[in-house]
Structure formats: structure tokens, C-alpha cells
N, CA, C, O and CB atoms as a CASP TS submission, in Angstrom:
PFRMAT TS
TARGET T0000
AUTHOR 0000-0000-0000
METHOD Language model
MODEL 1
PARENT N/A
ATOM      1  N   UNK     1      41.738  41.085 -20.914  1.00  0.00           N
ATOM      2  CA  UNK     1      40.346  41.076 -20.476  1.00  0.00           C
ATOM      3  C   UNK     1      40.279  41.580 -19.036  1.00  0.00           C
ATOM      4  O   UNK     1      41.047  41.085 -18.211  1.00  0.00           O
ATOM      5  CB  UNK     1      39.728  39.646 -20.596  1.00  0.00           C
ATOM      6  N   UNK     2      39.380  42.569 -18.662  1.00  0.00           N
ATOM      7  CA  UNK     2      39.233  43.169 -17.317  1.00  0.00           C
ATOM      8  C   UNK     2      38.627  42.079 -16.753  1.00  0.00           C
ATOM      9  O   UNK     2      37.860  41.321 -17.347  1.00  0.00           O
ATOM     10  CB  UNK     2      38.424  44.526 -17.163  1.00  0.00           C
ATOM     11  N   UNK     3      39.069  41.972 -15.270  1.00  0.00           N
ATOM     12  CA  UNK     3      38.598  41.008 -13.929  1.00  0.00           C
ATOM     13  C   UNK     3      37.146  41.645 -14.263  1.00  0.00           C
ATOM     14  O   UNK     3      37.107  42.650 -14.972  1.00  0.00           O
ATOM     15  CB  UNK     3      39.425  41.341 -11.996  1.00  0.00           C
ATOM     16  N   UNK     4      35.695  40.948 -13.649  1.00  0.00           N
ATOM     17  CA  UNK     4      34.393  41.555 -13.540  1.00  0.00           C
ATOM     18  C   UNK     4      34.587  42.702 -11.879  1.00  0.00           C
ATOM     19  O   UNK     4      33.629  43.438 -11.644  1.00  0.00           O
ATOM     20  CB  UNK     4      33.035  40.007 -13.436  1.00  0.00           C
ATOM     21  N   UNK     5      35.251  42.725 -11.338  1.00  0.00           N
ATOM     22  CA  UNK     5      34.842  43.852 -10.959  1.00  0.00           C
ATOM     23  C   UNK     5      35.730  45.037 -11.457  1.00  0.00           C
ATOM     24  O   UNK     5      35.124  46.109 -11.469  1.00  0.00           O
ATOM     25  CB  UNK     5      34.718  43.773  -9.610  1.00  0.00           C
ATOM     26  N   UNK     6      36.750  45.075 -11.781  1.00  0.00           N
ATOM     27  CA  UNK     6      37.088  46.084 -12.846  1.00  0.00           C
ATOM     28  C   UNK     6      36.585  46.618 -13.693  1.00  0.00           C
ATOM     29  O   UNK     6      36.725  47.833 -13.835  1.00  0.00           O
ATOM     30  CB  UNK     6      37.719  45.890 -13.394  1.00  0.00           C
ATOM     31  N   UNK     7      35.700  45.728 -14.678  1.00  0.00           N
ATOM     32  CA  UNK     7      34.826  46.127 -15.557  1.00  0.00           C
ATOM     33  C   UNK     7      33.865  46.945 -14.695  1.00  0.00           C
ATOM     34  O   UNK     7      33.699  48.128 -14.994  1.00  0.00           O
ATOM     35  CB  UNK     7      34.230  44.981 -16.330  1.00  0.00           C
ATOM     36  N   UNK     8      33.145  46.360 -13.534  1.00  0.00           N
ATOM     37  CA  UNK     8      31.937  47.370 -13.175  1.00  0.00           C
ATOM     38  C   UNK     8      32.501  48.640 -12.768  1.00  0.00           C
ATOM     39  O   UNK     8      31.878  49.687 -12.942  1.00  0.00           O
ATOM     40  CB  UNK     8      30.972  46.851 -11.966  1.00  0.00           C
ATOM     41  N   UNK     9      33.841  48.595 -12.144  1.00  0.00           N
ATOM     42  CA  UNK     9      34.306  49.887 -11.681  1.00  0.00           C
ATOM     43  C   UNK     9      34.497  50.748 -13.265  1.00  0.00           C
ATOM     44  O   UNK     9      34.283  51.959 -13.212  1.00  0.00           O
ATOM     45  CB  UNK     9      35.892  49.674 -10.651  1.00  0.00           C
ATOM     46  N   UNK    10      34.696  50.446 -13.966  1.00  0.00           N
ATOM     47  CA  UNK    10      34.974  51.252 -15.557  1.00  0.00           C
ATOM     48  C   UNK    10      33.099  51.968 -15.290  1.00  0.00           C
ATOM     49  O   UNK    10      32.875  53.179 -15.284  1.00  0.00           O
ATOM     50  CB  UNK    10      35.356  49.628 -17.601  1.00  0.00           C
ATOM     51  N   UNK    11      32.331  51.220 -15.156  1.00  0.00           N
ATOM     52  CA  UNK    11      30.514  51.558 -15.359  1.00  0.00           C
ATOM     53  C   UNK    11      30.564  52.306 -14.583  1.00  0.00           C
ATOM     54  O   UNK    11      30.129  53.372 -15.019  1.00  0.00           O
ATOM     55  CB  UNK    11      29.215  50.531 -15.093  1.00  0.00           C
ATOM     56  N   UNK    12      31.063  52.406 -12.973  1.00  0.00           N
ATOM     57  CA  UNK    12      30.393  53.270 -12.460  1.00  0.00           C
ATOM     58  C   UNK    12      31.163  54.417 -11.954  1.00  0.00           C
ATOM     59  O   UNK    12      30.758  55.142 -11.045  1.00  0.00           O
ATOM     60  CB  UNK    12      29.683  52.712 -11.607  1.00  0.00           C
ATOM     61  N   UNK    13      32.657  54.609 -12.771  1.00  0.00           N
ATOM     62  CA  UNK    13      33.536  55.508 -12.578  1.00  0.00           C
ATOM     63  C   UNK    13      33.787  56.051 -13.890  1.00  0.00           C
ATOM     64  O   UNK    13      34.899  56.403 -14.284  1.00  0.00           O
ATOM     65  CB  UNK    13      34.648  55.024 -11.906  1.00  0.00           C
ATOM     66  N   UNK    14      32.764  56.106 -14.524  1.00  0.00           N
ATOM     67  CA  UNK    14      32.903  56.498 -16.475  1.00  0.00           C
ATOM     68  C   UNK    14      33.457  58.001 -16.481  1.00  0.00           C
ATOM     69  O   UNK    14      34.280  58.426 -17.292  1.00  0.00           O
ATOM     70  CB  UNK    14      30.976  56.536 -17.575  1.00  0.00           C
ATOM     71  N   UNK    15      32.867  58.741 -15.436  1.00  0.00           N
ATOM     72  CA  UNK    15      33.373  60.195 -15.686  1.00  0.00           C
ATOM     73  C   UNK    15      34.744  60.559 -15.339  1.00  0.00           C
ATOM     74  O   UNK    15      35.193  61.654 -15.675  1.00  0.00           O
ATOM     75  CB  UNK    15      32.572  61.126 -14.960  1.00  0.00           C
ATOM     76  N   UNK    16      35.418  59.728 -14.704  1.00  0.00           N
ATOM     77  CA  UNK    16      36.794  59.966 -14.040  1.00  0.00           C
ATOM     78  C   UNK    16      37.793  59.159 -14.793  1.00  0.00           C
ATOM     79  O   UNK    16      37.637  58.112 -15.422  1.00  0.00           O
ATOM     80  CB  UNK    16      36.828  59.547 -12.469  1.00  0.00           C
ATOM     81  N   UNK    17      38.923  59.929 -14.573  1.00  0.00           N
ATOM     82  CA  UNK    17      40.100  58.711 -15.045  1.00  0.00           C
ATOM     83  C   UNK    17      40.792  57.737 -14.642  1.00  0.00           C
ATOM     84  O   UNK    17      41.679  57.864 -13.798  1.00  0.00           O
ATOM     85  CB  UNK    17      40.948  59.013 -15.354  1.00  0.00           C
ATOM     86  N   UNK    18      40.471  56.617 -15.205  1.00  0.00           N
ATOM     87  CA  UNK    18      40.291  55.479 -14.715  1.00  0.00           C
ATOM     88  C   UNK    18      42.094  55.274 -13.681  1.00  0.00           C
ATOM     89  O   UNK    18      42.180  54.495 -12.732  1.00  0.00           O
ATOM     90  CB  UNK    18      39.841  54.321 -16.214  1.00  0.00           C
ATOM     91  N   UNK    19      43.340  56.175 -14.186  1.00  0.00           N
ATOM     92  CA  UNK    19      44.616  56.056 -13.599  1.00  0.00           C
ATOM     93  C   UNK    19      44.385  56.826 -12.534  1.00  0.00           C
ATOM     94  O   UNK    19      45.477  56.907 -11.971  1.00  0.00           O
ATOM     95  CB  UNK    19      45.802  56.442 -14.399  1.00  0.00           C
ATOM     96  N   UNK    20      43.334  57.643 -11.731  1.00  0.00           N
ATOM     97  CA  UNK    20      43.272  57.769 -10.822  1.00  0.00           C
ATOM     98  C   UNK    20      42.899  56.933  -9.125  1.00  0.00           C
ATOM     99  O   UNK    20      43.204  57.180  -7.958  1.00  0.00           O
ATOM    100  CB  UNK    20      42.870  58.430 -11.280  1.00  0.00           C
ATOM    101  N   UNK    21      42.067  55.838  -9.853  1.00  0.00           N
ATOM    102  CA  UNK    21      41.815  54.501  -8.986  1.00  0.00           C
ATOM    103  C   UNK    21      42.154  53.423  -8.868  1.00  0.00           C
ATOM    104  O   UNK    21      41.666  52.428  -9.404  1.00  0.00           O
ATOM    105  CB  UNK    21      41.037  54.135  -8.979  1.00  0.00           C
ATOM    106  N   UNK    22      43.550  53.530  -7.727  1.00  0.00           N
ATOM    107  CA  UNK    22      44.275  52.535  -7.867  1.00  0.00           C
ATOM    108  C   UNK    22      43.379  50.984  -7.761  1.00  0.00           C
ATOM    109  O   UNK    22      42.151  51.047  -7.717  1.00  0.00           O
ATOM    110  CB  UNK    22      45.359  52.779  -6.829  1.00  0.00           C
ATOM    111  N   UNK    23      43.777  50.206  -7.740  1.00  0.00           N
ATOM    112  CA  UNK    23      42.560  48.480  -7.400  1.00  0.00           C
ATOM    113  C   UNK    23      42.768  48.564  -6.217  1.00  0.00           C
ATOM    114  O   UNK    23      42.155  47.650  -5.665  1.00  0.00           O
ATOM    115  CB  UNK    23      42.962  46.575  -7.997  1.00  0.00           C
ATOM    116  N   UNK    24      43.449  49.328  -5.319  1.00  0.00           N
ATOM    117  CA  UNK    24      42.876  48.737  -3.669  1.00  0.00           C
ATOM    118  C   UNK    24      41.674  49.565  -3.367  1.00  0.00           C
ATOM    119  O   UNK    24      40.891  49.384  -2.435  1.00  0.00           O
ATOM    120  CB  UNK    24      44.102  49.009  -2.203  1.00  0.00           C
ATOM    121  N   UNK    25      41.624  50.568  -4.345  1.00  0.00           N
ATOM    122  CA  UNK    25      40.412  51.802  -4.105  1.00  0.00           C
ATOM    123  C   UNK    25      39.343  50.576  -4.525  1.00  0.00           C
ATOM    124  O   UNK    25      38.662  49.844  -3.808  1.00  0.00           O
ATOM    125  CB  UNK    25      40.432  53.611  -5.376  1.00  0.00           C
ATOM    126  N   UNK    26      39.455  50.643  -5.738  1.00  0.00           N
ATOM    127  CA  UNK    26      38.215  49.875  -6.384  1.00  0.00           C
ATOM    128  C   UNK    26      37.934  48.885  -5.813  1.00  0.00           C
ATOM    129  O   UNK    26      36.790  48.604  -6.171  1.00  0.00           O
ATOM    130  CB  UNK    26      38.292  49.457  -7.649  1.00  0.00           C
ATOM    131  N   UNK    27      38.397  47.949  -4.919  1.00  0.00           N
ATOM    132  CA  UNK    27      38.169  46.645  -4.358  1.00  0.00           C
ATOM    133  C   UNK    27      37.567  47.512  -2.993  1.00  0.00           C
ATOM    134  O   UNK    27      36.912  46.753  -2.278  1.00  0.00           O
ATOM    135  CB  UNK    27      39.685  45.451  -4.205  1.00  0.00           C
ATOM    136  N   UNK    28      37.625  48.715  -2.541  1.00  0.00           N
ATOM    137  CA  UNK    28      37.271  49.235  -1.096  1.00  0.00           C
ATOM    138  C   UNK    28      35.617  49.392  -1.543  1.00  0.00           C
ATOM    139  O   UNK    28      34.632  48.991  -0.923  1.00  0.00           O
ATOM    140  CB  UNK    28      38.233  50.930  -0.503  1.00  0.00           C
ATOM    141  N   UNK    29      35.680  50.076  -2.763  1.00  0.00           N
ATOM    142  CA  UNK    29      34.103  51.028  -3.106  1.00  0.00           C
ATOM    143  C   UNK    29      33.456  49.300  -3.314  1.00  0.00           C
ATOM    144  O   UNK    29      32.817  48.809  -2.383  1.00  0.00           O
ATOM    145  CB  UNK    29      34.018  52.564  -5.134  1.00  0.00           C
ATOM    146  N   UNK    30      33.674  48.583  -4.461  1.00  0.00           N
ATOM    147  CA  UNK    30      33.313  47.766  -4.703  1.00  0.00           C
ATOM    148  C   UNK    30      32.608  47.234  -3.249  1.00  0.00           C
ATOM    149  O   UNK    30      31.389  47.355  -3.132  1.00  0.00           O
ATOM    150  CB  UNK    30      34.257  47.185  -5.404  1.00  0.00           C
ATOM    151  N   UNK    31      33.642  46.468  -1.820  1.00  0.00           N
ATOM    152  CA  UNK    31      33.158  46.455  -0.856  1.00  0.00           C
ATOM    153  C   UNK    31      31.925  46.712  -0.041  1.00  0.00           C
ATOM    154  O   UNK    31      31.086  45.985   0.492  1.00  0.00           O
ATOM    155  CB  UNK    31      33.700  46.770  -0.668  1.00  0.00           C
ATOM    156  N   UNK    32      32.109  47.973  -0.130  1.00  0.00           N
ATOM    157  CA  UNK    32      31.430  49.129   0.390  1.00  0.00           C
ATOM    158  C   UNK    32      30.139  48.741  -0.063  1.00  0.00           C
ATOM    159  O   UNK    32      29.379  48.460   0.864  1.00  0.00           O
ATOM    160  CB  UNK    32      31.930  50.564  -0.093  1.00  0.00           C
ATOM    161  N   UNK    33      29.526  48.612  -1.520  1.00  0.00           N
ATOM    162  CA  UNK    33      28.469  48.966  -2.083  1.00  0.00           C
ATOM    163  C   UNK    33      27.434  48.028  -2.029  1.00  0.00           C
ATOM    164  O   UNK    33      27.780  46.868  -2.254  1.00  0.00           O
ATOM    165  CB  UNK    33      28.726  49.301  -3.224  1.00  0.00           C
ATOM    166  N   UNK    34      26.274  48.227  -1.792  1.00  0.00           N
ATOM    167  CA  UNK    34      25.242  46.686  -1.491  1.00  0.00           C
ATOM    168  C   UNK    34      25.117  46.471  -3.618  1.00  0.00           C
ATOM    169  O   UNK    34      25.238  47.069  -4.687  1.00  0.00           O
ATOM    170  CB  UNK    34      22.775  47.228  -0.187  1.00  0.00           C
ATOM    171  N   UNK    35      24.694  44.741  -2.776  1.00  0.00           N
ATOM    172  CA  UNK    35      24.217  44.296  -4.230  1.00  0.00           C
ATOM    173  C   UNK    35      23.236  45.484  -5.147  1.00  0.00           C
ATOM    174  O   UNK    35      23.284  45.555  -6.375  1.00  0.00           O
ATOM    175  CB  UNK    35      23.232  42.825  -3.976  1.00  0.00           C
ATOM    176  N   UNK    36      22.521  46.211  -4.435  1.00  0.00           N
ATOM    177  CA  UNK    36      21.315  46.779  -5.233  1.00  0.00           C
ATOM    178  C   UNK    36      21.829  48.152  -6.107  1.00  0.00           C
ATOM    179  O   UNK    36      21.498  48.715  -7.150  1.00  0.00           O
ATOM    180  CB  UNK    36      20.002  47.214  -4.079  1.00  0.00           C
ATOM    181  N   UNK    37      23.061  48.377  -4.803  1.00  0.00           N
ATOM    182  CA  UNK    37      23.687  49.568  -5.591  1.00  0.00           C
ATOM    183  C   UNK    37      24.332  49.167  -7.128  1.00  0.00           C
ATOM    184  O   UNK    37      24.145  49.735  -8.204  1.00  0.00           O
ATOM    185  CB  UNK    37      24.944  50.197  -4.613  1.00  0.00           C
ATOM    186  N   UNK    38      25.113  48.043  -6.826  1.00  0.00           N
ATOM    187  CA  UNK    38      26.018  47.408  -7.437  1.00  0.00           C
ATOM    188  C   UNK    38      24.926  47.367  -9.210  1.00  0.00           C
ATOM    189  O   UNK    38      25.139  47.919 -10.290  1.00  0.00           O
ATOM    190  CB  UNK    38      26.480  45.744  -6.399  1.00  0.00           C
ATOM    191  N   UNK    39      23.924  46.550  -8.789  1.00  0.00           N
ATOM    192  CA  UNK    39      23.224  46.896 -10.619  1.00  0.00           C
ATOM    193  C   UNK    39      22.348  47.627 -10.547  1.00  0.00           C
ATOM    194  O   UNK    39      21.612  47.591 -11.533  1.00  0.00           O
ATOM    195  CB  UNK    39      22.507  45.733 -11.576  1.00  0.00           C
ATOM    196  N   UNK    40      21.935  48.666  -9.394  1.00  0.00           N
ATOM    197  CA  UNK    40      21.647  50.300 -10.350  1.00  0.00           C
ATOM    198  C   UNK    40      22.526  50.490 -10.799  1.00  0.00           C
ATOM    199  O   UNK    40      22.052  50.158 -11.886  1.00  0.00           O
ATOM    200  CB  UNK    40      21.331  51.689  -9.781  1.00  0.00           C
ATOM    201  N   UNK    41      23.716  50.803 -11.095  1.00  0.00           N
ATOM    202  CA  UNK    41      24.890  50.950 -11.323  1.00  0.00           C
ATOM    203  C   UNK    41      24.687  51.083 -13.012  1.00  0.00           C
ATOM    204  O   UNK    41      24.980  52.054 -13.709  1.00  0.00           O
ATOM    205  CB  UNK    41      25.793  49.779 -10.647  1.00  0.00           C
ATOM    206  N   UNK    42      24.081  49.771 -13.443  1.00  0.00           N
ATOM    207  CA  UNK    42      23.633  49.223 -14.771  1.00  0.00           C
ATOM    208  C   UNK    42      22.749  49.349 -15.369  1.00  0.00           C
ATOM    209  O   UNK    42      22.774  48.736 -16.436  1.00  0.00           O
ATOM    210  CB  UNK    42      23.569  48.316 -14.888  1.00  0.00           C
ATOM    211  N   UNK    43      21.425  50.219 -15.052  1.00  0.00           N
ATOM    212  CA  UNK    43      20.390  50.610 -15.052  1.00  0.00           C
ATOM    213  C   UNK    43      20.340  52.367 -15.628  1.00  0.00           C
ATOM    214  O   UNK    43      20.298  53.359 -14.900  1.00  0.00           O
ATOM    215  CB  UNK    43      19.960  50.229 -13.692  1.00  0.00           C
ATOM    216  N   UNK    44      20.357  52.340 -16.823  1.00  0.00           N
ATOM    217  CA  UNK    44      20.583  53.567 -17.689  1.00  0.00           C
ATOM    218  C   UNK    44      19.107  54.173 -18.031  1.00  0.00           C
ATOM    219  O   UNK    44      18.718  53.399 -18.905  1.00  0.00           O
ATOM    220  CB  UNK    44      21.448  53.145 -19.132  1.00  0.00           C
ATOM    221  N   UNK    45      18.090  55.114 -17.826  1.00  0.00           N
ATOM    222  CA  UNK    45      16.916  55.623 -18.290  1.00  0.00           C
ATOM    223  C   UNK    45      16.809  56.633 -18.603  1.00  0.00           C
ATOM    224  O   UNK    45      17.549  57.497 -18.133  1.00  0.00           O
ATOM    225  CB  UNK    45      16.127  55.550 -17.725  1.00  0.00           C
ATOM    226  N   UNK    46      15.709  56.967 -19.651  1.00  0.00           N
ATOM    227  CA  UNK    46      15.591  57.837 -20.712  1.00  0.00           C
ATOM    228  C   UNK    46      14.787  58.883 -19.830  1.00  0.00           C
ATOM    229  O   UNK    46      13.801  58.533 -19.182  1.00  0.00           O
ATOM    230  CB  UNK    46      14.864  57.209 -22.128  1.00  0.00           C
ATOM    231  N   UNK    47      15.214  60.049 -19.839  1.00  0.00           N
ATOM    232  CA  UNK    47      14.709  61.208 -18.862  1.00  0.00           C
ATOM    233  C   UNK    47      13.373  61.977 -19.696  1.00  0.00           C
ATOM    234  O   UNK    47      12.419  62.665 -19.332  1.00  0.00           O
ATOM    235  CB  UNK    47      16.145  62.456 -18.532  1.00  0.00           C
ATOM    236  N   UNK    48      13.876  61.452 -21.012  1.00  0.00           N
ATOM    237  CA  UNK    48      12.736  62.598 -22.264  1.00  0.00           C
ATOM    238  C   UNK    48      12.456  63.877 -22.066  1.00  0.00           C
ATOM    239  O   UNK    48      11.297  64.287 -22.014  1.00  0.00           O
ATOM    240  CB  UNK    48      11.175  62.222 -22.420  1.00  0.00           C
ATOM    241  N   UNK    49      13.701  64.779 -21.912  1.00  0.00           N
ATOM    242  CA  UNK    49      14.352  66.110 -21.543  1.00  0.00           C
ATOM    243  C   UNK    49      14.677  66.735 -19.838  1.00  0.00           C
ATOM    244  O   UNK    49      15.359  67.521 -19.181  1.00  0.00           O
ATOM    245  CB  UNK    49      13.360  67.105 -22.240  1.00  0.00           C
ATOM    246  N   UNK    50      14.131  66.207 -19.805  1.00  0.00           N
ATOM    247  CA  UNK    50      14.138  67.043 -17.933  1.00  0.00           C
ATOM    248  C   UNK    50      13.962  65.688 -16.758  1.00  0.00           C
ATOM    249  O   UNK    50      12.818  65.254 -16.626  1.00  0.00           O
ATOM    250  CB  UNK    50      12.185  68.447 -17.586  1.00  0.00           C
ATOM    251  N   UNK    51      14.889  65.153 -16.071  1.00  0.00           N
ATOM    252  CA  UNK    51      14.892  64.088 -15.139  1.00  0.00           C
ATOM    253  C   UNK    51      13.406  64.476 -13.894  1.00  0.00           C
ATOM    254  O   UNK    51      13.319  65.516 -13.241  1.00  0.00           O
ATOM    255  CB  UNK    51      16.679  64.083 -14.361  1.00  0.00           C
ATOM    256  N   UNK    52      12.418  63.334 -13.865  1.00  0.00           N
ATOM    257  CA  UNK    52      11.218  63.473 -13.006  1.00  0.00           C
ATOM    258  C   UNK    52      12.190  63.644 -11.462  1.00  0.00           C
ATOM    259  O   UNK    52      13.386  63.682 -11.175  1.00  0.00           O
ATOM    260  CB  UNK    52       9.971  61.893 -13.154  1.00  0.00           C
ATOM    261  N   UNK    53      11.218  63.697 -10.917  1.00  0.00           N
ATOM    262  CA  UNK    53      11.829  63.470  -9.000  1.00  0.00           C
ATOM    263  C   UNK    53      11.661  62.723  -9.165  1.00  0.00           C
ATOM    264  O   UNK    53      12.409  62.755 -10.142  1.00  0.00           O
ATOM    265  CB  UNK    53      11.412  63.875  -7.534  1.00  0.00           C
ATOM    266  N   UNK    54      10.979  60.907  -9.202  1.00  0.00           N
ATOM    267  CA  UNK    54      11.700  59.659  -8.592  1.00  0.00           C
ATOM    268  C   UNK    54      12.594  59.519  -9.516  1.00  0.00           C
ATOM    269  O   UNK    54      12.843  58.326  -9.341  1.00  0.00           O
ATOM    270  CB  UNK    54      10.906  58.320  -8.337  1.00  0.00           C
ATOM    271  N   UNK    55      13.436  59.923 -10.587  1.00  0.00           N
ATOM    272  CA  UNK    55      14.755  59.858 -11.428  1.00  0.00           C
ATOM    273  C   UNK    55      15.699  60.254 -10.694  1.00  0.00           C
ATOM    274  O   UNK    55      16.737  59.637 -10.455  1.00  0.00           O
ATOM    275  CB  UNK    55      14.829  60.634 -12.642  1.00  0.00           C
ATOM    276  N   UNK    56      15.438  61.121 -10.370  1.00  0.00           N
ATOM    277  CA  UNK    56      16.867  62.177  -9.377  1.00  0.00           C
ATOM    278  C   UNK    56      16.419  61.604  -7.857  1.00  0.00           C
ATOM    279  O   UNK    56      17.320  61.917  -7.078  1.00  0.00           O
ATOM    280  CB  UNK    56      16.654  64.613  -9.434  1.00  0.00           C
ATOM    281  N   UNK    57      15.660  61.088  -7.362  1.00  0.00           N
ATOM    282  CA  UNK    57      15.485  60.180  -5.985  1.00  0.00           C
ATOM    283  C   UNK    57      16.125  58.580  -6.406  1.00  0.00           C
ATOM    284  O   UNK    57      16.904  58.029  -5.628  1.00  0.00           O
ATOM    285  CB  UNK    57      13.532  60.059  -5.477  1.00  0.00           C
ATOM    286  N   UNK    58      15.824  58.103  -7.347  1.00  0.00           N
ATOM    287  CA  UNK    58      16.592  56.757  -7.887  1.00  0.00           C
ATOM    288  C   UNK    58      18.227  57.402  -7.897  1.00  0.00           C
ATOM    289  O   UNK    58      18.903  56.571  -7.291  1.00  0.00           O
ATOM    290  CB  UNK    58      15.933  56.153  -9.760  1.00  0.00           C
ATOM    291  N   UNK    59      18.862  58.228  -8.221  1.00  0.00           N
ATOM    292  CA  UNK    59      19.678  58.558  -9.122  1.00  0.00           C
ATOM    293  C   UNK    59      20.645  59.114  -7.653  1.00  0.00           C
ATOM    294  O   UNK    59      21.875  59.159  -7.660  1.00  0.00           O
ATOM    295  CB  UNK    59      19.043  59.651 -10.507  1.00  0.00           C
ATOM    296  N   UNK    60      20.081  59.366  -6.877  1.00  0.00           N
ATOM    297  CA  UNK    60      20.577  60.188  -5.514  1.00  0.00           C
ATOM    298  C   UNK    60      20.918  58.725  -4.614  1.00  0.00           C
ATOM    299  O   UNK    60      21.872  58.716  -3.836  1.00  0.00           O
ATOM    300  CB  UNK    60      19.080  61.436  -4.640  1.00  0.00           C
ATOM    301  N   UNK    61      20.177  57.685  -4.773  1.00  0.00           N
ATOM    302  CA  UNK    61      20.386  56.720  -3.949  1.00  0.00           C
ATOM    303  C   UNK    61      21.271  55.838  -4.614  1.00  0.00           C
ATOM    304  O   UNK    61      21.573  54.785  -4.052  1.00  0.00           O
ATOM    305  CB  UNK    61      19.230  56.142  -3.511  1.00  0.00           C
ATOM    306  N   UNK    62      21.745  56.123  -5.767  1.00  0.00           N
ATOM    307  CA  UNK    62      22.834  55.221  -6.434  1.00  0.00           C
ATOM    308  C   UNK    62      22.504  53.885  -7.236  1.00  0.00           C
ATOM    309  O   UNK    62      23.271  53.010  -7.636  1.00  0.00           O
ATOM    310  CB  UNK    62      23.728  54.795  -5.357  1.00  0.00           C
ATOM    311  N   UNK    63      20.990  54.014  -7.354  1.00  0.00           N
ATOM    312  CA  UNK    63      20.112  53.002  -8.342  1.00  0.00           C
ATOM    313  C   UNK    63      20.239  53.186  -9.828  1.00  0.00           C
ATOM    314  O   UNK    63      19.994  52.322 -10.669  1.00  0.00           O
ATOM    315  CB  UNK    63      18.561  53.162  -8.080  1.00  0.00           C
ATOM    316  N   UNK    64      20.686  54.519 -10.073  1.00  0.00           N
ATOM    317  CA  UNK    64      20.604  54.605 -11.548  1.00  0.00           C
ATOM    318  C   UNK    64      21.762  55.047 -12.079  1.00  0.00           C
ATOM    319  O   UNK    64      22.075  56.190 -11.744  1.00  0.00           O
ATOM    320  CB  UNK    64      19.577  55.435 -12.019  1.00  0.00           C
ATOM    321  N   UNK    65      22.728  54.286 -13.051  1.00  0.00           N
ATOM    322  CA  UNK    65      23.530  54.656 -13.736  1.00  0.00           C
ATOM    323  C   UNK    65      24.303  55.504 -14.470  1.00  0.00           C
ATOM    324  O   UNK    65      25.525  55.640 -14.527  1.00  0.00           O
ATOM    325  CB  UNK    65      23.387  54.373 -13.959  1.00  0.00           C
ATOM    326  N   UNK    66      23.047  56.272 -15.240  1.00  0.00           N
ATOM    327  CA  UNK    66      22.796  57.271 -16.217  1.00  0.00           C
ATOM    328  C   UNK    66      21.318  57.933 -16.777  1.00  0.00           C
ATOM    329  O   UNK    66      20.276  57.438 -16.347  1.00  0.00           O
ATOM    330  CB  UNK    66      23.402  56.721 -17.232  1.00  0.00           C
ATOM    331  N   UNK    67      21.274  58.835 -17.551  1.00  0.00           N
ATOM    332  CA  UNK    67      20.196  59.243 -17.592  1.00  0.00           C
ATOM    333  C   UNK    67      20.140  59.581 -18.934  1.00  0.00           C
ATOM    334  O   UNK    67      20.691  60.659 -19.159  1.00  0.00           O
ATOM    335  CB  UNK    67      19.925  60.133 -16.691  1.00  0.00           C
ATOM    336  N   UNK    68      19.668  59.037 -19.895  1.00  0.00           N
ATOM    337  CA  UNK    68      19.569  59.915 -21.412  1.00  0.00           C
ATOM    338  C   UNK    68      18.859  60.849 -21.281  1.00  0.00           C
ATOM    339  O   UNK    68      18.182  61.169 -20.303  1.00  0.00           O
ATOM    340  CB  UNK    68      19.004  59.275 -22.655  1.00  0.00           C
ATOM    341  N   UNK    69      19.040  61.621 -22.826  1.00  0.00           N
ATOM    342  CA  UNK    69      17.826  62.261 -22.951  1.00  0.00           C
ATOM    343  C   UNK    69      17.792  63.513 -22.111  1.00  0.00           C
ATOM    344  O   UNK    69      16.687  64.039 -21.971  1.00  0.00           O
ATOM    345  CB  UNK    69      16.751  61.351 -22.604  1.00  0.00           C
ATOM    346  N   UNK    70      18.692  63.990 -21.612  1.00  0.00           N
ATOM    347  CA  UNK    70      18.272  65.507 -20.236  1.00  0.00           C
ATOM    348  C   UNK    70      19.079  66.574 -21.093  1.00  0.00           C
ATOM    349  O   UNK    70      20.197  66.585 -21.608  1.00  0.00           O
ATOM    350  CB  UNK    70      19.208  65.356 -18.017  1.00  0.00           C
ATOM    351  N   UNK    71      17.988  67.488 -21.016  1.00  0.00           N
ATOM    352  CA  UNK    71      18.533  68.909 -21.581  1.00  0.00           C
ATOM    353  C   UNK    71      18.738  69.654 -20.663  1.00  0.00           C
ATOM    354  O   UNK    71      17.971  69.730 -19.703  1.00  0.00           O
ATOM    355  CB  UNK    71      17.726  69.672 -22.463  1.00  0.00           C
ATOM    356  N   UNK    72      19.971  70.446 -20.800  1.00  0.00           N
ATOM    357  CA  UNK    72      20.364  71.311 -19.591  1.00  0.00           C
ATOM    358  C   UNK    72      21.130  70.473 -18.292  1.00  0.00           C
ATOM    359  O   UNK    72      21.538  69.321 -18.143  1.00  0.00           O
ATOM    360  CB  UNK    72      18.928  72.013 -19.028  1.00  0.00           C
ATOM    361  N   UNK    73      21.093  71.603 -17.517  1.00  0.00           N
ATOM    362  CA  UNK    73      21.897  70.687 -16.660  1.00  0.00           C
ATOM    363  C   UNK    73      20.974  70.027 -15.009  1.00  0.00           C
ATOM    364  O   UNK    73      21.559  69.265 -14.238  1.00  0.00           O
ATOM    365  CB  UNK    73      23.403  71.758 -16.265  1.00  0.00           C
TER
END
């Protein structure tokens, strides 16, 4: 069973491989990050093809997780 901040580091390092971050990294970012960042982190929303500007302004400040739903890049 992953420690809970391991697990969040898996959420908010999904695109990378996870043998690249050793746990003193992950215990630094973890650190680093305010509570608010910490569950945008967890906060996944449906774009319904094309991300608005406050999506990509949420999404730039590290509030939002993920984004369904976006066509293109």
C-alpha cells in the first residue's frame, strides 16, 4: 500500500515515470506545494472540446489536475 503522499505524488506526476522521482524529490515538491495546490491536484474537468481561459488560468496555477474532453492540442 502507497504512504498518502506517494499516492498523491502518483496524481500529480501521472505523465512521468514514476522511477524517475526519487522520495526525497517527492517529499521536496510535496513540501513546496500549498494545501490548495495540493487538491487542485484532484480536481479533474470536462473541457467539452476546447479548454475556456479560466480552465487554462485554473490549470496554469496548478488548481486543476486534468482536463477531459479537449480536442487537439
Amino acid at each position: 500500500m502507497l504512504h498518502p503522499r506517494h499516492a498523491l505524488l502518483a496524481v500529480l506526476l501521472a505523465s512521468l515515470p514514476l522511477a524517475a522521482a526519487p522520495a526525497q524529490n517527492v517529499d521536496s515538491l510535496l513540501a513546496r506545494m500549498t494545501l490548495e495546490e495540493k487538491l487542485g491536484q484532484l480536481n479533474l474537468l470536462s473541457a467539452g472540446g476546447k479548454a475556456s481561459p479560466e480552465q487554462t488560468a485554473l490549470v496554469r496555477r496548478g488548481l486543476v489536475g486534468g482536463l477531459f474532453n479537449v480536442i487537439g492540442t
